[in-house]
DSSP file (Angstrom, degrees, kcal/mol; ACC not computed):
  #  RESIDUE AA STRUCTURE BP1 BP2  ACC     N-H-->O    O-->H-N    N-H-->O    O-->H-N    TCO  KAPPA ALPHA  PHI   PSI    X-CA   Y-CA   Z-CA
    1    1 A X              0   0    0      0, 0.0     0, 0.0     0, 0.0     0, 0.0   0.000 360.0 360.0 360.0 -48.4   42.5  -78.2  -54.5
    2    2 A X        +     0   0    0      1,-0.1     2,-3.7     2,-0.1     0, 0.0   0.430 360.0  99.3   0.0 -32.0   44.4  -80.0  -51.5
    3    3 A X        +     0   0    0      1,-0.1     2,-0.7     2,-0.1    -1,-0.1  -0.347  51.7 148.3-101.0  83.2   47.5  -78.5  -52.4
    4    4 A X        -     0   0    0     -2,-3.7     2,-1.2     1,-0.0    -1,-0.1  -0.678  31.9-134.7 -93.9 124.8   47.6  -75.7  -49.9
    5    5 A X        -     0   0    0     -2,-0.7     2,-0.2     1,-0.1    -2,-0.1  -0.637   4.6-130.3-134.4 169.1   50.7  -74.1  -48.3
    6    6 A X        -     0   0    0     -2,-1.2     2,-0.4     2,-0.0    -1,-0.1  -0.290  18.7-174.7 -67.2 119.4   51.8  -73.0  -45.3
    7    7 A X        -     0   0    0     -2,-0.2     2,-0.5     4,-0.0     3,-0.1  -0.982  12.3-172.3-139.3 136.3   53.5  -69.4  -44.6
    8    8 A X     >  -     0   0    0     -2,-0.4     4,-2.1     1,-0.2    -2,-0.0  -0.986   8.3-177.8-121.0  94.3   54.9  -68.7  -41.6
    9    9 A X  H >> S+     0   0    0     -2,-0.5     4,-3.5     2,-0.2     3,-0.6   0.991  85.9  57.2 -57.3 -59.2   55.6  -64.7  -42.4
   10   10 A X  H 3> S+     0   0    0      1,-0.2     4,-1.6     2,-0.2    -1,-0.2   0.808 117.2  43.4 -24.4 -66.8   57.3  -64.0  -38.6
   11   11 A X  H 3> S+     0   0    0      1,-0.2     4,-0.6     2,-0.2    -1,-0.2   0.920 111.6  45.8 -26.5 -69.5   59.7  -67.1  -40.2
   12   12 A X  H << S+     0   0    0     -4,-2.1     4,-0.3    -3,-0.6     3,-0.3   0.781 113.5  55.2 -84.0 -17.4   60.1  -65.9  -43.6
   13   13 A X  H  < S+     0   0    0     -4,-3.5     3,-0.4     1,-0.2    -1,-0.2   1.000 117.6  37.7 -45.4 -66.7   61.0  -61.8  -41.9
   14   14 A X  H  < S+     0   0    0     -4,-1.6     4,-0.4     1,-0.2    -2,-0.2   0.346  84.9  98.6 -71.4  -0.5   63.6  -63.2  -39.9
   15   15 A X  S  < S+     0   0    0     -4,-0.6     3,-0.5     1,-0.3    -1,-0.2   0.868 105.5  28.0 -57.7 -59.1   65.1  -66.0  -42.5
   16   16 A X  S >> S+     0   0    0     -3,-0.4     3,-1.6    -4,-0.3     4,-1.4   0.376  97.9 110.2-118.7 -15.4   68.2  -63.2  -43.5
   17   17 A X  T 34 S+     0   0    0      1,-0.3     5,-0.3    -4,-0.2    -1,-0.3   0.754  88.6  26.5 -17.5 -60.5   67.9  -61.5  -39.6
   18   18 A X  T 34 S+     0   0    0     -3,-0.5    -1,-0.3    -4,-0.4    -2,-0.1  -0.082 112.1  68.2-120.4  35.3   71.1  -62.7  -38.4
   19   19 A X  T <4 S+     0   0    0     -3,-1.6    -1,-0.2     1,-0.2     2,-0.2   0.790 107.9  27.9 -49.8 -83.1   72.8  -63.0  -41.6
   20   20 A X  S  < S-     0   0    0     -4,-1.4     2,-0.5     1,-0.0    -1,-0.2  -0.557  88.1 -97.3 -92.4 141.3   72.9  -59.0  -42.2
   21   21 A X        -     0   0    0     -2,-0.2     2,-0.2    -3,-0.1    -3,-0.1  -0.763  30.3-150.3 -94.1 148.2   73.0  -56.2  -40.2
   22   22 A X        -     0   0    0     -2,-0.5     2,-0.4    -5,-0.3    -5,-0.0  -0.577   5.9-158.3-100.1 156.4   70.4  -54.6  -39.5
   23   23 A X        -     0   0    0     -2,-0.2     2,-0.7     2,-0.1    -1,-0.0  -0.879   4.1-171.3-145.9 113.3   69.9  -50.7  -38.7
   24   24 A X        -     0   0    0     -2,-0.4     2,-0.6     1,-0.0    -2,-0.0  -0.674  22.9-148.8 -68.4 106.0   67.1  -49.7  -36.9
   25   25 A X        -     0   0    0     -2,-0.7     2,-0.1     4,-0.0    -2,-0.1  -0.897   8.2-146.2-137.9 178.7   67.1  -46.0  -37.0
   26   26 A X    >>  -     0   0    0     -2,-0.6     3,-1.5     1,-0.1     4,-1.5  -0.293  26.4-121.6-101.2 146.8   66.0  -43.6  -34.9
   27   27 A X  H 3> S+     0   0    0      1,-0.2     4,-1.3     2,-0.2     3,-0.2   0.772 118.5  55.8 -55.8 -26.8   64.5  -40.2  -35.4
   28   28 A X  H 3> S+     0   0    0      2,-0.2     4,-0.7     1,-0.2    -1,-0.2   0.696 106.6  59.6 -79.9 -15.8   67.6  -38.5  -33.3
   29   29 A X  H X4 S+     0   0    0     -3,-1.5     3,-0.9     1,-0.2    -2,-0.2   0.946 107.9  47.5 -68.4 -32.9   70.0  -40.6  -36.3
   30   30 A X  H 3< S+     0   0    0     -4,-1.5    -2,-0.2     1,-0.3    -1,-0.2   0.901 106.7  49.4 -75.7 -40.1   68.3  -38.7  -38.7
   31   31 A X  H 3< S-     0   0    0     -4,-1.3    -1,-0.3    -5,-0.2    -2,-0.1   0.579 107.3-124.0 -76.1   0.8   68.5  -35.7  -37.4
   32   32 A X    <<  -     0   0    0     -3,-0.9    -1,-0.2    -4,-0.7     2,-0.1  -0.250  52.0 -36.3  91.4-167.9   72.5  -35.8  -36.7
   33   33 A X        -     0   0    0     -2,-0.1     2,-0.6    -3,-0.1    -4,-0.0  -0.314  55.5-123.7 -98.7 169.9   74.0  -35.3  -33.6
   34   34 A X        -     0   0    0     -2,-0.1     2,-1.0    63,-0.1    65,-0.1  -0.848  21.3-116.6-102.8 117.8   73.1  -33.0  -30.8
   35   35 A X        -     0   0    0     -2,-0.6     2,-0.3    63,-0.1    17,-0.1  -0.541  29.9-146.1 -81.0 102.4   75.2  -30.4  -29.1
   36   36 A X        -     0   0    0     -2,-1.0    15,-1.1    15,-0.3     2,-0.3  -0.519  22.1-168.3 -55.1 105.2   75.6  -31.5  -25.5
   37   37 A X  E     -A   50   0A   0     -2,-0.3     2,-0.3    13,-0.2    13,-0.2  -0.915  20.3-165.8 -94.7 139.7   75.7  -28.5  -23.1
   38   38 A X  E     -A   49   0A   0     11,-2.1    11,-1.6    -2,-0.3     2,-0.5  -0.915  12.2-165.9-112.0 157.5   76.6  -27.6  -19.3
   39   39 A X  E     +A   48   0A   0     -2,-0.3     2,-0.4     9,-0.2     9,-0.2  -0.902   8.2 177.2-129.4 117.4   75.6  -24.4  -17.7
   40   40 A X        -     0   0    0      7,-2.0     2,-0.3    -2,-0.5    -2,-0.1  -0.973  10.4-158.8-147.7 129.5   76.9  -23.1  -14.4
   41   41 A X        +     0   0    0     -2,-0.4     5,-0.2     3,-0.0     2,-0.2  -0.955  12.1 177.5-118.0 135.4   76.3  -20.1  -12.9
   42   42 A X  B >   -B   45   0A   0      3,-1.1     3,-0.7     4,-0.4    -2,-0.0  -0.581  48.2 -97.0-104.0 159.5   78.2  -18.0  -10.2
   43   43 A X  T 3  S+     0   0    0      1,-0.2    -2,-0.0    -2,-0.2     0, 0.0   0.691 128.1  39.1 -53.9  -9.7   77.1  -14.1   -8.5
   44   44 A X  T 3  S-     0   0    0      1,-0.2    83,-0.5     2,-0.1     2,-0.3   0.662 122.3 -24.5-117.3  -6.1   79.5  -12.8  -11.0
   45   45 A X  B <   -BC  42 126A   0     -3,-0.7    -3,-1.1    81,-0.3    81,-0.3  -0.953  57.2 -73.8 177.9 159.5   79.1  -14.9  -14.5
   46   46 A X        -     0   0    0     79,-2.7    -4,-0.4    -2,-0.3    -1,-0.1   0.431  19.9-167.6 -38.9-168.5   78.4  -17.7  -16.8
   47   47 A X        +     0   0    0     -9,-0.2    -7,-2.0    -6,-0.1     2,-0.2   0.133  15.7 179.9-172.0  83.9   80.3  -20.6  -17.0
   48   48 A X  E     -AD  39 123A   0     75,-1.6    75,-2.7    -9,-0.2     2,-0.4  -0.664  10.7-166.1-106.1 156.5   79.0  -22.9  -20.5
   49   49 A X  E     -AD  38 122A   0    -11,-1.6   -11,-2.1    -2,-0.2     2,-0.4  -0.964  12.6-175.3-121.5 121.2   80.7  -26.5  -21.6
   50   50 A X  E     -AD  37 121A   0     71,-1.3    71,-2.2    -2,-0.4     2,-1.0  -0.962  17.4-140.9-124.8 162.0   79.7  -27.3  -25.2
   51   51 A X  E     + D   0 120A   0    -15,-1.1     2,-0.4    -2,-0.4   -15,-0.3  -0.881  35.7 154.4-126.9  94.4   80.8  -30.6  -26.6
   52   52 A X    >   -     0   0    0     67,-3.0     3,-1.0    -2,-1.0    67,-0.1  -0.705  21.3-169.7-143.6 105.3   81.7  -30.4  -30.0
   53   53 A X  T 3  S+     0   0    0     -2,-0.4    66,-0.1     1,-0.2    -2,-0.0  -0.225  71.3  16.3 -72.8 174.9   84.3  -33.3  -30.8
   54   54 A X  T 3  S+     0   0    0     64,-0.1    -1,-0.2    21,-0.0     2,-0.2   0.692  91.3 120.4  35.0  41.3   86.0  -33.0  -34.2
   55   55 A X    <   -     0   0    0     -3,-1.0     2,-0.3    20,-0.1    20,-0.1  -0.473  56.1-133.2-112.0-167.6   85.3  -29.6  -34.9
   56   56 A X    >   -     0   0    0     18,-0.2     3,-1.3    -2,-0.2    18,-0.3  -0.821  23.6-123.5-141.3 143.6   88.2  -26.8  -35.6
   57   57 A X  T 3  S+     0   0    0      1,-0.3     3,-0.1    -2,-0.3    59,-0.0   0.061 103.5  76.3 -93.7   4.4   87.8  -24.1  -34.1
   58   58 A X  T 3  S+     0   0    0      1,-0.1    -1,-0.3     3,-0.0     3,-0.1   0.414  97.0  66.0 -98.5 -20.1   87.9  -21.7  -37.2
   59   59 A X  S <  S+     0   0    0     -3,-1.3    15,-0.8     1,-0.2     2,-0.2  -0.146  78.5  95.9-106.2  31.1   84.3  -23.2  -37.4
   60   60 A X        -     0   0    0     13,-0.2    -1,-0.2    -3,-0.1    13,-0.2  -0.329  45.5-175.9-125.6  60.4   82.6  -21.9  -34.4
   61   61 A X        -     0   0    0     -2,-0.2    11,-0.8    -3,-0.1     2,-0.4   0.250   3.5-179.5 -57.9 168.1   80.5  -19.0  -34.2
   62   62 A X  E     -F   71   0B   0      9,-0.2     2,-0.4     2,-0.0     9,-0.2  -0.845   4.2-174.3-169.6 133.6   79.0  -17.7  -31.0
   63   63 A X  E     -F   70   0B   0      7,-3.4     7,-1.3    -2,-0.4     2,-0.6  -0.828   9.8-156.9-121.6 152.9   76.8  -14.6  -31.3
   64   64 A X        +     0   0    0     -2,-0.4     5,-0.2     5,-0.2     2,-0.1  -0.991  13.9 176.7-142.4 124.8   75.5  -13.0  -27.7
   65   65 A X    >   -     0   0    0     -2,-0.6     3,-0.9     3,-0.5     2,-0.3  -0.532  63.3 -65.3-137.4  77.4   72.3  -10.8  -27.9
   66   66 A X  T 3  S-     0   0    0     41,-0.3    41,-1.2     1,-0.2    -1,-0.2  -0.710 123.6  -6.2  72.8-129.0   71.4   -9.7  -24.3
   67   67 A X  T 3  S+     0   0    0     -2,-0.3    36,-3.7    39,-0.3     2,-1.1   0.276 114.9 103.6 -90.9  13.2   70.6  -12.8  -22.6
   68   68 A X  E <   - G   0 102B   0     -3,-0.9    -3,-0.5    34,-0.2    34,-0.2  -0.659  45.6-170.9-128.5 129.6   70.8  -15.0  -25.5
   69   69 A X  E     - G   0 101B   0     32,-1.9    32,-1.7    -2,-1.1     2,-0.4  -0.396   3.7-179.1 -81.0 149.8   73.4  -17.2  -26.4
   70   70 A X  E     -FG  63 100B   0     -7,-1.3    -7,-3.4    30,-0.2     2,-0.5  -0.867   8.5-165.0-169.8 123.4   73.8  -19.2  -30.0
   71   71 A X  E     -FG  62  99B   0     28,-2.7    28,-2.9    -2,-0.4     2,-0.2  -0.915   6.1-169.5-124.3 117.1   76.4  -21.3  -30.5
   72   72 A X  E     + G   0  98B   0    -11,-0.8     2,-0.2    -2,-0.5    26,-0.2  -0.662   6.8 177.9-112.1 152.4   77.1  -22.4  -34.5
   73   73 A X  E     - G   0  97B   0     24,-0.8    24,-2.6    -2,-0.2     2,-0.3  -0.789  10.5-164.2-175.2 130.3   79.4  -25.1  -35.3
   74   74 A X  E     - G   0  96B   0    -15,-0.8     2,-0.5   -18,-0.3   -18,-0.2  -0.993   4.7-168.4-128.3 129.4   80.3  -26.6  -39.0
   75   75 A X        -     0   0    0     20,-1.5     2,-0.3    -2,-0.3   -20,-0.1  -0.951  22.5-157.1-129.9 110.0   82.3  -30.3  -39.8
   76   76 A X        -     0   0    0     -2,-0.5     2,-0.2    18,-0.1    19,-0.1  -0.766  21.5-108.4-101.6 160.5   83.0  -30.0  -43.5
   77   77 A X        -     0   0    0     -2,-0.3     2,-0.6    17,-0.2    -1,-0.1  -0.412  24.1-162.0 -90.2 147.2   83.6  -33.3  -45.2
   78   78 A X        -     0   0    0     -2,-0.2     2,-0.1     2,-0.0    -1,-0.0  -0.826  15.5-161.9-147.0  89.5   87.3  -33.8  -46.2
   79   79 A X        +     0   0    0     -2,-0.6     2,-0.1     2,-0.0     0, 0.0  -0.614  21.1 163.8 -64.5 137.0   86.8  -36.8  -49.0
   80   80 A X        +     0   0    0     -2,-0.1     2,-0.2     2,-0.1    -2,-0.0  -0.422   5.1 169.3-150.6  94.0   90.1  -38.4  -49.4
   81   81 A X        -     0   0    0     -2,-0.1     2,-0.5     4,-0.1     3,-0.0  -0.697  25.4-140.4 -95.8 151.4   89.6  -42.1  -51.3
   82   82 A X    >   -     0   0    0     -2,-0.2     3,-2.4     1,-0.1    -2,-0.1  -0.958  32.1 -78.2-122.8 141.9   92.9  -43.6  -52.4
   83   83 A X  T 3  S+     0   0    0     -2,-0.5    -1,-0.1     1,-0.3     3,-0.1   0.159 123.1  13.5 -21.2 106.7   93.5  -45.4  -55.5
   84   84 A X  T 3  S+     0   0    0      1,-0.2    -1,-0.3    -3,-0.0    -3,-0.0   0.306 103.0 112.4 110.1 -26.9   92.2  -48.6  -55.1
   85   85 A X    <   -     0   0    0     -3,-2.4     2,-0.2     3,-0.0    -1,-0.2   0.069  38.6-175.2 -61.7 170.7   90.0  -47.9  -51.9
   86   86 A X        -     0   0    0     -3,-0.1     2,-0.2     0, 0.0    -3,-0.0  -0.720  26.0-118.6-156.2 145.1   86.3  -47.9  -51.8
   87   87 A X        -     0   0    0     -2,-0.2     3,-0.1     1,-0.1    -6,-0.0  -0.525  22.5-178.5 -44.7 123.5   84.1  -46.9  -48.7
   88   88 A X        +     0   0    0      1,-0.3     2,-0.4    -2,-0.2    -1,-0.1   0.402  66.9   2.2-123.1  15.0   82.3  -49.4  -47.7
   89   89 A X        -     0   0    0      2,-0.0    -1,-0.3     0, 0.0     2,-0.3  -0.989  46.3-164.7-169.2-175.9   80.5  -47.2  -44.6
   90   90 A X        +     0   0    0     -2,-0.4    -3,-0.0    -3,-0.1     0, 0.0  -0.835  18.8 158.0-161.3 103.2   80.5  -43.8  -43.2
   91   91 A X        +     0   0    0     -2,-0.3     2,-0.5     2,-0.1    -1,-0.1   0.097  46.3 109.0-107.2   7.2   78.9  -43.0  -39.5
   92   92 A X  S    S-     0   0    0      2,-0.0     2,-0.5     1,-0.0     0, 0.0  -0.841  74.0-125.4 -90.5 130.0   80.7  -39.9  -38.8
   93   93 A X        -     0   0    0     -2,-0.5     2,-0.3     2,-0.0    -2,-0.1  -0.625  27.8-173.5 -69.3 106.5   78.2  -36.9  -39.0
   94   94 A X        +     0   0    0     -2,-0.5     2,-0.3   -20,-0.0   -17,-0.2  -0.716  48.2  53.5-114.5  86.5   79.3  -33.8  -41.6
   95   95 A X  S    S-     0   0    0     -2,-0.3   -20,-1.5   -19,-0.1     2,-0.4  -0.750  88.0 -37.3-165.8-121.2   77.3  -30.6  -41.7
   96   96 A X  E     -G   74   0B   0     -2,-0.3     2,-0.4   -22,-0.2   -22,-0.2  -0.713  36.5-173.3-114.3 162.1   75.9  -27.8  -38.9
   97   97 A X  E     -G   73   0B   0    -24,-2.6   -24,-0.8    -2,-0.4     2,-0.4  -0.961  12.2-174.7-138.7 153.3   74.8  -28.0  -35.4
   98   98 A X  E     -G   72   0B   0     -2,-0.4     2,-0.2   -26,-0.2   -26,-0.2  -0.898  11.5-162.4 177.2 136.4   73.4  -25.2  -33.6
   99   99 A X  E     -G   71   0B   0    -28,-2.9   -28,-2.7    -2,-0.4     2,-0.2  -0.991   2.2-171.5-133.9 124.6   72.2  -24.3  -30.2
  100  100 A X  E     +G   70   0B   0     -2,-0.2     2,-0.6   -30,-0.2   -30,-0.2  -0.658  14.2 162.6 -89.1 140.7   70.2  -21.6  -28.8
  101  101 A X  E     -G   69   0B   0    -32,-1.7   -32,-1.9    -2,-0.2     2,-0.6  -0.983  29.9-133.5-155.0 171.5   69.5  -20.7  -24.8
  102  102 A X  E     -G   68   0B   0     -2,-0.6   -34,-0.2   -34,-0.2   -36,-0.0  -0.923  17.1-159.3-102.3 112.2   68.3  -17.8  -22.6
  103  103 A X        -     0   0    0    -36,-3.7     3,-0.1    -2,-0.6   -36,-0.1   0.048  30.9-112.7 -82.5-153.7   70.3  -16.9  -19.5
  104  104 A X  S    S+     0   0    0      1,-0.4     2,-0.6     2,-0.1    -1,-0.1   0.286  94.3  45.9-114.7   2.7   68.4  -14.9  -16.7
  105  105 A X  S    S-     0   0    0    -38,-0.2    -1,-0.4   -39,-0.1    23,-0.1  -0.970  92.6 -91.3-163.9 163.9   70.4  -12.1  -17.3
  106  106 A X        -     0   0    0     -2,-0.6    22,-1.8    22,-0.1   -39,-0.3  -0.151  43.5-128.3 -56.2 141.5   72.0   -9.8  -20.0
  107  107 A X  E     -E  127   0A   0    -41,-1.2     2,-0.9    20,-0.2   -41,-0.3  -0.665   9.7-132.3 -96.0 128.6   75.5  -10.9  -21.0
  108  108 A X  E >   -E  126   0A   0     18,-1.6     3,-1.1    -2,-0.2    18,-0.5  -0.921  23.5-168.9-101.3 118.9   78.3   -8.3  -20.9
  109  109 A X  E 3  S+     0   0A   0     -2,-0.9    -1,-0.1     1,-0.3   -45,-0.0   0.204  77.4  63.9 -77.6   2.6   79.9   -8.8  -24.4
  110  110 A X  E 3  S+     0   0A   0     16,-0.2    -1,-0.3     1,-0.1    -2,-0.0   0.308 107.6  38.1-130.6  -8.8   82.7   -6.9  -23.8
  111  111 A X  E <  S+     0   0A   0     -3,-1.1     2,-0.2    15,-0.1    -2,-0.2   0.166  87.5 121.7-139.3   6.4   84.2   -9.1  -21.0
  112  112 A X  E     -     0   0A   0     13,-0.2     2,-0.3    14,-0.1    13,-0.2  -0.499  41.0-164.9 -81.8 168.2   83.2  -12.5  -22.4
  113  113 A X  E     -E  124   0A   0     11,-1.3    11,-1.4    -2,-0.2     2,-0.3  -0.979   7.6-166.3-135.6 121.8   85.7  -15.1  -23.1
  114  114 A X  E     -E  123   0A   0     -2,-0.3     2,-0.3     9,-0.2     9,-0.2  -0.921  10.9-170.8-126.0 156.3   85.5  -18.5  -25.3
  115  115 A X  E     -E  122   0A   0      7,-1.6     7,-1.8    -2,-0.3     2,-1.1  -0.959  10.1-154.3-136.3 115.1   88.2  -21.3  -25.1
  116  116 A X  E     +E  121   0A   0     -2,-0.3     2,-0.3     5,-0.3     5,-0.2  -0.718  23.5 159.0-105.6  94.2   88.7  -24.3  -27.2
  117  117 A X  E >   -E  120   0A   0     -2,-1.1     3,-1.6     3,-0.9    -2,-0.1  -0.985  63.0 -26.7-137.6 117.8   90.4  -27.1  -25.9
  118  118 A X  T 3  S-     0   0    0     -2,-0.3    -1,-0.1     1,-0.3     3,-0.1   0.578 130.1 -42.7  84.8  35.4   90.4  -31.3  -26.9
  119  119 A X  T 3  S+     0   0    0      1,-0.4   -67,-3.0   -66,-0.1    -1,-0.3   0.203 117.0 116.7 121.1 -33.2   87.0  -30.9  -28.4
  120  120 A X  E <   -DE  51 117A   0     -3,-1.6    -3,-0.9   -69,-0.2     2,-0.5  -0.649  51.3-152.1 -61.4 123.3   85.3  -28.5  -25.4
  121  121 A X  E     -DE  50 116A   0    -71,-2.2   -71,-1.3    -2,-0.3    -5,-0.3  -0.964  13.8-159.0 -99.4 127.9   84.2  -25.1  -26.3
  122  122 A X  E     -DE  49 115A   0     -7,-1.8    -7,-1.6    -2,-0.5     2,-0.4  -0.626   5.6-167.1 -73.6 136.1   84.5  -23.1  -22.7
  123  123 A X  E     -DE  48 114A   0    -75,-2.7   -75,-1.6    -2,-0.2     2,-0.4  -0.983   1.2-167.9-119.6 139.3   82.2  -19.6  -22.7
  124  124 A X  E     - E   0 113A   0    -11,-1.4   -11,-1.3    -2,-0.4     2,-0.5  -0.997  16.3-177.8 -69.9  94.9   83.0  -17.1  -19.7
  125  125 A X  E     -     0   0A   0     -2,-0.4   -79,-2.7   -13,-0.2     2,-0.6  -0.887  19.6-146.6-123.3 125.3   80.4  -14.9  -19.8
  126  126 A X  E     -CE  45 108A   0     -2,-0.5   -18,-1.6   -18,-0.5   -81,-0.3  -0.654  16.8-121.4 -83.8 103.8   80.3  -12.3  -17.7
  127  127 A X  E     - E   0 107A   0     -2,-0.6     2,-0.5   -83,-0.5   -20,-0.2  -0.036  35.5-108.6 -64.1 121.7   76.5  -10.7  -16.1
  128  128 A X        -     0   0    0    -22,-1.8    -1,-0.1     1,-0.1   -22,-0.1  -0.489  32.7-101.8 -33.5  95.8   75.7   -7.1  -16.8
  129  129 A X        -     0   0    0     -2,-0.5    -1,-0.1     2,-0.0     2,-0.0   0.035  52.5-113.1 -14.8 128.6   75.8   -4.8  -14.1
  130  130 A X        -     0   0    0     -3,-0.1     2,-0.7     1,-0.1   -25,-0.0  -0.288  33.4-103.2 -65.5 177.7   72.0   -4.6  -13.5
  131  131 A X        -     0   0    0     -2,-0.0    -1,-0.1    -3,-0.0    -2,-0.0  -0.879  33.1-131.1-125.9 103.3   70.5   -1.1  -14.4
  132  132 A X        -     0   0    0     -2,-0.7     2,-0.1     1,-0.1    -3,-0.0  -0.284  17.5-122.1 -61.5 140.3   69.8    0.7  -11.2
  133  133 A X        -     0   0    0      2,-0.0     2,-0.4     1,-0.0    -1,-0.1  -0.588  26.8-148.1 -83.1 145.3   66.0    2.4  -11.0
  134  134 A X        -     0   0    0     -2,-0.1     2,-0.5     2,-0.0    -1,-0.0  -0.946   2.0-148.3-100.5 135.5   66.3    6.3  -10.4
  135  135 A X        -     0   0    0     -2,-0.4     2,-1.4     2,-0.0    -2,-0.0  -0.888  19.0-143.2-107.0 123.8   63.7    7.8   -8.5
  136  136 A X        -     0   0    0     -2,-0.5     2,-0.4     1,-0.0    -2,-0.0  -0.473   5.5-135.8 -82.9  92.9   63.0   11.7   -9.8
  137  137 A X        -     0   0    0     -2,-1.4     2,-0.4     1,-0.1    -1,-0.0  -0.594  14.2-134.1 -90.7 143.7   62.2   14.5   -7.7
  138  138 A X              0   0    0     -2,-0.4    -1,-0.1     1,-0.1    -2,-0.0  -0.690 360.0 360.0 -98.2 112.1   59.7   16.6   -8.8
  139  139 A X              0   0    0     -2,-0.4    -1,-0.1     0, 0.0    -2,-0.1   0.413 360.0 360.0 -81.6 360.0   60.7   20.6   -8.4
């Protein structure tokens, strides 16, 4: 009845702590990575930076509907194991990303521009002549 023992749980968590590594993660790991944008606007245009390293550029949609932009972007997995190999981890992110935004003003499709250079995608987009009000005299 005497022979009681002692547990220190906090102890018996940590025994293997610094042993192994550990990986805390975070709800933004789960959800893959995030497409980092800048937006800069002049009296004549658009001017967007989207940050999508290690993509090809054959994998990069951009759809324009009035003032809204959406920007698609797909990293297929290219498995290549070699006789003898084995993985033993993988942190690089393979599937879609996609980003929406709203400008303040209608996009002329017809004069935009996209560029893909060392990872960047550049958008030129160019503002819609606003739509001048007519006022209507009455005979």
């Amino acid at each position: 009845m005497s022979n009681l023992i002692r547990r220190d749980p906090f102890n018996e968590l940590l025994r293997g702590f610094f042993i192994r590594p550990v990986d805390f993660a975070t709800s933004d790991d789960l959800e893959g990575p995030k497409m980092r944008v800048d937006i800069e606007e002049d009296a004549a245009a658009y001017r967007v930076h989207a940050e999508l390293p290690g993509m090809k550029k054959e994998d990069i949609h951009v759809h324009i509907d009035g003032p809204v932009v959406s920007i698609n972007a797909e990293r297929k997995q290219e498995k290549e194991v070699k006789e003898g190999e084995r993985v033993l981890r993988t942190e690089r992110y393979f599937g879609t990303v996609s980003r929406s935004f709203q400008l303040g003003q209608d996009i002329d499709e017809g004069g935009a521009s996209a560029k893909f250079n060392d990872g960047v995608l550049e958008l030129t987009l160019p503002k819609k002549a606003p739509v001048q009000t007519r006022k209507l005299s009455i005979d």
